[in-house]
C-alpha positions as CSV (number, residue, x, y, z in Angstrom):
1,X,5.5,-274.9,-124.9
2,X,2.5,-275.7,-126.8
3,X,-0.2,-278.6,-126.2
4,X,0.6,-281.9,-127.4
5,X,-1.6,-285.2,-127.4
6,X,-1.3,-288.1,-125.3
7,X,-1.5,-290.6,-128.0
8,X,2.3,-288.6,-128.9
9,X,3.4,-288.7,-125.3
10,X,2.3,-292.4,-124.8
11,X,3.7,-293.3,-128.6
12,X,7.2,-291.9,-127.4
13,X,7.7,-293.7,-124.0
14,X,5.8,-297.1,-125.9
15,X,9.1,-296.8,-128.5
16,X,11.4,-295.9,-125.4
17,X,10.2,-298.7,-123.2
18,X,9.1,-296.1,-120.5
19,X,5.7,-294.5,-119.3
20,X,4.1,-291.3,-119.6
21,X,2.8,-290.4,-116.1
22,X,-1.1,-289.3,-116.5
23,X,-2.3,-287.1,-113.0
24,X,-6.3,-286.5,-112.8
25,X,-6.8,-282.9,-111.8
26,X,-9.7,-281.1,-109.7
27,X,-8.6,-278.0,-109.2
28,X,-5.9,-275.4,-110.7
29,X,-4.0,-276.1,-107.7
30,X,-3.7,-279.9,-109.2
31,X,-2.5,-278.5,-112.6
32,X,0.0,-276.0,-111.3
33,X,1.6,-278.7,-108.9
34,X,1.7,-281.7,-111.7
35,X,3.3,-279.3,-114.1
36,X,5.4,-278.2,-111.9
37,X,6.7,-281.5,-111.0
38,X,7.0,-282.4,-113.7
39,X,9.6,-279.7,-115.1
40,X,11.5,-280.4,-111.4
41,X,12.2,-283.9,-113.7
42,X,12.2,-282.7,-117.0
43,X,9.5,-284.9,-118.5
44,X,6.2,-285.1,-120.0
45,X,3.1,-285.6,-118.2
46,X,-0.5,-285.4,-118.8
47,X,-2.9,-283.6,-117.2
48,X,-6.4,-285.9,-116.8
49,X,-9.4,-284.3,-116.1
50,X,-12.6,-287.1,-115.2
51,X,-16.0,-286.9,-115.4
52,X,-16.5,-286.9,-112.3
53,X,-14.3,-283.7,-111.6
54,X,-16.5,-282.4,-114.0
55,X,-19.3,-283.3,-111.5
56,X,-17.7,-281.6,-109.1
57,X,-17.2,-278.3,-111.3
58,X,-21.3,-277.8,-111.8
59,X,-21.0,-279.9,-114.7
60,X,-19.2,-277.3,-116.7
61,X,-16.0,-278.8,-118.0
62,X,-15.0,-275.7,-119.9
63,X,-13.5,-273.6,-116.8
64,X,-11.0,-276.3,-115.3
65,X,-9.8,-277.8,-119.1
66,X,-8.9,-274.3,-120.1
67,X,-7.2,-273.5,-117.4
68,X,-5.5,-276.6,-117.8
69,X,-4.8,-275.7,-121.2
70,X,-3.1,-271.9,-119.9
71,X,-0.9,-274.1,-117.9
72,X,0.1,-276.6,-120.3
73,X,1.1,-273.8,-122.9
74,X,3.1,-272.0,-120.0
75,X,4.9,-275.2,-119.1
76,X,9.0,-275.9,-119.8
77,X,7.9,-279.2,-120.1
78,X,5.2,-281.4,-123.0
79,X,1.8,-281.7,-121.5
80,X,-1.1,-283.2,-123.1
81,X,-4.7,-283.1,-121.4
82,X,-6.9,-286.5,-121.5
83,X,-10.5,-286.7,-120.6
84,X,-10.9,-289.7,-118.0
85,X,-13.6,-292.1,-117.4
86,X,-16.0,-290.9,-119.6
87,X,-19.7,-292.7,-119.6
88,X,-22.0,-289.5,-121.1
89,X,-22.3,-289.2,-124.4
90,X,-22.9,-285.5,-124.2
91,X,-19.3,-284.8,-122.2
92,X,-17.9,-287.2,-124.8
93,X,-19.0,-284.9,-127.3
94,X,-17.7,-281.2,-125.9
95,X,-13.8,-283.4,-125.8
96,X,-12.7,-281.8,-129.0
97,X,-13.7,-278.6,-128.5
98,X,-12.6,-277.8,-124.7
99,X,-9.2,-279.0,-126.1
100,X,-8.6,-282.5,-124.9
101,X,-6.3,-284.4,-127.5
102,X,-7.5,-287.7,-125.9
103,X,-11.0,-289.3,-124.1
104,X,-11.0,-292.7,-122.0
105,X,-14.5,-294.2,-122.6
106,X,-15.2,-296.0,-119.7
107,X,-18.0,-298.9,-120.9
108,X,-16.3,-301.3,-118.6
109,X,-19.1,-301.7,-116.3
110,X,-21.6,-303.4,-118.8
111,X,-21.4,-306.8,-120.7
112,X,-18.7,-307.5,-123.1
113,X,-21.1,-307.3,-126.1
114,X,-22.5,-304.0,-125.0
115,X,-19.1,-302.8,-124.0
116,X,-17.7,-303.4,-127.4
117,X,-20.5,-302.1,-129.0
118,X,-20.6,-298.9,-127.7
119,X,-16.8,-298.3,-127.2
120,X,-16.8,-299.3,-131.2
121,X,-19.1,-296.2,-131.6
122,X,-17.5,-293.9,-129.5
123,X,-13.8,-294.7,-131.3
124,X,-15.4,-293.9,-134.1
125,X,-17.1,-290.4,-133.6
126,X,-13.0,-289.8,-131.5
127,X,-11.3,-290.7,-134.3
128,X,-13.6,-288.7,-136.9
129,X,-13.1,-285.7,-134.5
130,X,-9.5,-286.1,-134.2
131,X,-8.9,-287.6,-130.7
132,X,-7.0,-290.4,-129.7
133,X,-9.1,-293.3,-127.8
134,X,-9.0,-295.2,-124.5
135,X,-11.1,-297.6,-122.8
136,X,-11.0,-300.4,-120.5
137,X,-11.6,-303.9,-120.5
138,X,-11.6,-305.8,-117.1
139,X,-12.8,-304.3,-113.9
140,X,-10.5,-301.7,-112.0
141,X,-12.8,-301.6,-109.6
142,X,-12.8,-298.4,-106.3
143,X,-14.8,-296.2,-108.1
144,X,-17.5,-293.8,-106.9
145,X,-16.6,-295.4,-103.5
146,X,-17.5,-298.9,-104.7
147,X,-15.5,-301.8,-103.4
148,X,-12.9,-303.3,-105.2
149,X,-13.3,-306.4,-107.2
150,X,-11.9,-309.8,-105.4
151,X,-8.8,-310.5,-107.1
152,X,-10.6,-313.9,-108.3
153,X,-13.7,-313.1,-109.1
154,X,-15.2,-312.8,-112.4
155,X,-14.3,-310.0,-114.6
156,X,-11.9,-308.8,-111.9
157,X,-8.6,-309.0,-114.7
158,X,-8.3,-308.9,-117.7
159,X,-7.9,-311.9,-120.3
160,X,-5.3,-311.7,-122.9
161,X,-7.4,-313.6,-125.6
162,X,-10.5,-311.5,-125.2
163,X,-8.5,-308.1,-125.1
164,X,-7.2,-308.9,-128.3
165,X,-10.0,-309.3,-129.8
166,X,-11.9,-306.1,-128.3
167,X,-8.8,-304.2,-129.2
168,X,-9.5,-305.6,-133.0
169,X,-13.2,-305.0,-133.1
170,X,-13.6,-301.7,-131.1
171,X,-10.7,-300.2,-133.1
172,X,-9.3,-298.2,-129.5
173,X,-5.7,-296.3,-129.9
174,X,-5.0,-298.1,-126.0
175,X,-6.4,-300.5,-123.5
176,X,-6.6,-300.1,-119.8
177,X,-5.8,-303.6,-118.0
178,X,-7.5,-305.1,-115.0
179,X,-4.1,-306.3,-113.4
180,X,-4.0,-305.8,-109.6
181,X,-4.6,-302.4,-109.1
182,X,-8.2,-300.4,-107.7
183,X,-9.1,-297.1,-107.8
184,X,-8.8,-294.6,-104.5
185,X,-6.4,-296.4,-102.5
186,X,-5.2,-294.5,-99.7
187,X,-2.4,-297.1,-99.0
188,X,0.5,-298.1,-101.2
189,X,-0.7,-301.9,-100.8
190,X,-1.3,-303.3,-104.1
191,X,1.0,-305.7,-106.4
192,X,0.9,-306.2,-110.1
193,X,0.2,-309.4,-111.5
194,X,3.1,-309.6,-113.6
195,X,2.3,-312.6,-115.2
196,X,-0.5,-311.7,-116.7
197,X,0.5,-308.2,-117.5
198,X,3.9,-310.1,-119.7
199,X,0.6,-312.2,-121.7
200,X,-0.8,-308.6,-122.0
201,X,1.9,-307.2,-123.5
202,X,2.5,-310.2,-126.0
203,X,-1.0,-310.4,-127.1
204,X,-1.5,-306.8,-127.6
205,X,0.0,-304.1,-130.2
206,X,-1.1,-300.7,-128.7
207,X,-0.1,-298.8,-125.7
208,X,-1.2,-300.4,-122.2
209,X,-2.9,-298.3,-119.6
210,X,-2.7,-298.7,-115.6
211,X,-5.4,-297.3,-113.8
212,X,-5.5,-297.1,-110.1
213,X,-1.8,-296.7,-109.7
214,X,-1.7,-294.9,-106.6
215,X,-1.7,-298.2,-104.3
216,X,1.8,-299.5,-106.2
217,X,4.6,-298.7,-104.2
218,X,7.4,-297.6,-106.2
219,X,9.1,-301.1,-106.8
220,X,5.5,-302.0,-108.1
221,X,5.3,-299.0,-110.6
222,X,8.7,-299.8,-111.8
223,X,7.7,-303.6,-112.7
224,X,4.3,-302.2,-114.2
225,X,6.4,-300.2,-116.6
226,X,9.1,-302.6,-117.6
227,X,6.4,-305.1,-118.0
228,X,4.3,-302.9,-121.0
229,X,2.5,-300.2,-119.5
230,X,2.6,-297.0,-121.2
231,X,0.8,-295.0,-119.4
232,X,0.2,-294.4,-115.8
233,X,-2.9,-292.9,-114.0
234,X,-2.5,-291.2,-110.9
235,X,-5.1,-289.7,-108.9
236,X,-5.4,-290.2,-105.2
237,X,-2.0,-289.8,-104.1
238,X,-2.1,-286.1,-105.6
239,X,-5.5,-285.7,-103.0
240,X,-3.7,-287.2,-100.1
241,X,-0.7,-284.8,-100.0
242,X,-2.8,-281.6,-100.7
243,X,-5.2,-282.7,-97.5
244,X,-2.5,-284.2,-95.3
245,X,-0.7,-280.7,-95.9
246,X,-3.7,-278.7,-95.4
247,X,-4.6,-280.2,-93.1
248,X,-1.1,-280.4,-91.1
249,X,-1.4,-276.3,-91.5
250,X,-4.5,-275.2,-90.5
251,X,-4.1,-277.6,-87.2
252,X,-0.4,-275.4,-86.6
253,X,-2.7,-272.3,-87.7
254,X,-6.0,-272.4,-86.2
255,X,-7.0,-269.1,-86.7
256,X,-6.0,-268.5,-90.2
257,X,-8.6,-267.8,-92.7
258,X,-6.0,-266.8,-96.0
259,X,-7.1,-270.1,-98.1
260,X,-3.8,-269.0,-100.1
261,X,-2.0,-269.7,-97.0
262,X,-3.2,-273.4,-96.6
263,X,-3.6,-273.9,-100.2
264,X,0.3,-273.3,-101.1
265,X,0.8,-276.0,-98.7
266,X,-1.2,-278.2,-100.8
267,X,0.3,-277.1,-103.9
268,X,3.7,-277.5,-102.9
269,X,3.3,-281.2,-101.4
270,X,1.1,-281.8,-104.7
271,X,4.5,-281.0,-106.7
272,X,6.7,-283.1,-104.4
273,X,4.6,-286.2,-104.6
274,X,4.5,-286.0,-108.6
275,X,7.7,-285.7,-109.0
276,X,8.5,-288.4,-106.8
277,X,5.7,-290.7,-109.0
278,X,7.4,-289.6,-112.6
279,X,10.7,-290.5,-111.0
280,X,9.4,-294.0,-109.2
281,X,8.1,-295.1,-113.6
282,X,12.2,-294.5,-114.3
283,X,11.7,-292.1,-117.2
284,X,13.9,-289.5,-115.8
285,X,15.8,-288.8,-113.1
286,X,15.1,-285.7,-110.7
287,X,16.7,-282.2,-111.1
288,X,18.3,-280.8,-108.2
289,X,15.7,-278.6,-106.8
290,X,11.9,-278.8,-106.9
291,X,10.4,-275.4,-107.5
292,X,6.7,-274.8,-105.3
């Protein structure tokens, strides 16, 4: 099956009232096991590849988003392949040609005005280059290992009014929303203000994004969706099964030194745990089996 973008992916479960799940990735292993899962449920995912993976890889984006892109085009399944949280303007710029359909440009973290402005710029070099456009506007917060924002303090969610008119001005395909959730949570803790999420989705017309999705428990990923989001990040809960797993091995194996061994392991509770998250948004419900 050939690549598809995620502004198709997330247009299609916006129209069915549903959610594309979006999984960041790190290492092969990551794409092999979301893909995977994915087919185990028969539905669409998207693989998400951040800048700070990109860190991680040397700062060479070019290895990991190709092998993504093998994977997608050998999947049974759509699969579209975002680039995540994107502050330099120089990664920005290789997106088109390492063969993301979609960037999210993260400005969050500076003043409105400033945010807009340069979100505004960087829709429209996307748009002129054929990409579809996120960005955010509120504070996730739990990035880099920073703290997450008190739910009441200033800039923590996101205000209906204001989005609406940053979604206007900056001219952005979708909006991630400040609504409850932080980034790297290790426990399934957090609750969705569905309040505010309901003026969201009434004062918005395109696709709402969750970020930091991997603290909902499953009843909270359920309301998220039925509530307007459209798309669904999911990052940490893919890291904790592959090192829980590896680690569960190589503490049962302490003398082995195949990393194939260990790494399966990882794989194969990477595939469980995504298709458990696609199923938890009620998109689909789970084949009988789950290949690893």
């Amino acid at each position: 099956m050939t690549l598809v973008g995620t502004g198709e992916l997330v247009a299609r479960a916006a129209a069915a009232g549903g959610a594309v799940a979006a999984f960041n990735i790190i290492t092969l292993e990551h794409a092999e096991a979301v893909i995977t899962g994915a087919e185990a449920v028969a539905a669409p995912v998207v693989l998400q590849i951040s800048e700070n993976a990109v860190k991680y890889r040397h700062g060479r984006v070019l290895p990991l988003a190709r092998a993504a892109v093998a994977a997608a085009e050998a999947a049974a399944v759509p699969v579209a392949l975002h680039l995540d949280h994107v502050k330099s303007q120089e990664l920005l710029r290789q997106a088109a040609d390492a063969g993301f359909g979609s960037v999210m440009y993260d400005a969050s973290h500076l003043p409105y005005a400033d945010n807009l402005a340069a979100t505004r710029a960087a829709a429209d070099w996307a748009h002129a280059s054929g990409l579809w456009i996120e960005a955010e506007l509120g504070e996730v917060g739990g990035k880099n290992g920073a703290a997450a924002l008190d739910a009441h303090a200033p800039g923590a969610r996101t205000d209906p009014e204001e989005a609406a008119r940053f979604v206007a001005e900056s001219g952005v395909d979708a909006l991630a929303v400040a609504v409850g959730t932080s980034h790297a949570m290790t426990t399934r803790t957090a609750a969705v203000d569905r309040e505010l999420l309901a003026r969201l989705s009434g004062a918005l017309e395109v696709p709402l994004v969750l970020h930091g999705s991997s603290g909902l428990p499953d009843v909270e990923l359920a309301a998220a969706v039925a509530g307007g989001i459209s798309k669904v990040n999911i990052g940490t809960a893919l890291n904790l099964a592959m090192t829980d797993a590896i680690r569960a091995y190589l503490t049962a194996h302490p003398s082995a030194v195949d990393s194939r061994k260990y790494l399966s392991e990882g794989r194969a509770a990477m595939v469980r745990t995504a298709a458990d998250l696609i199923t938890a948004l009620g998109v689909n419900s789970p084949a009988a089996g789950v290949r690893v």
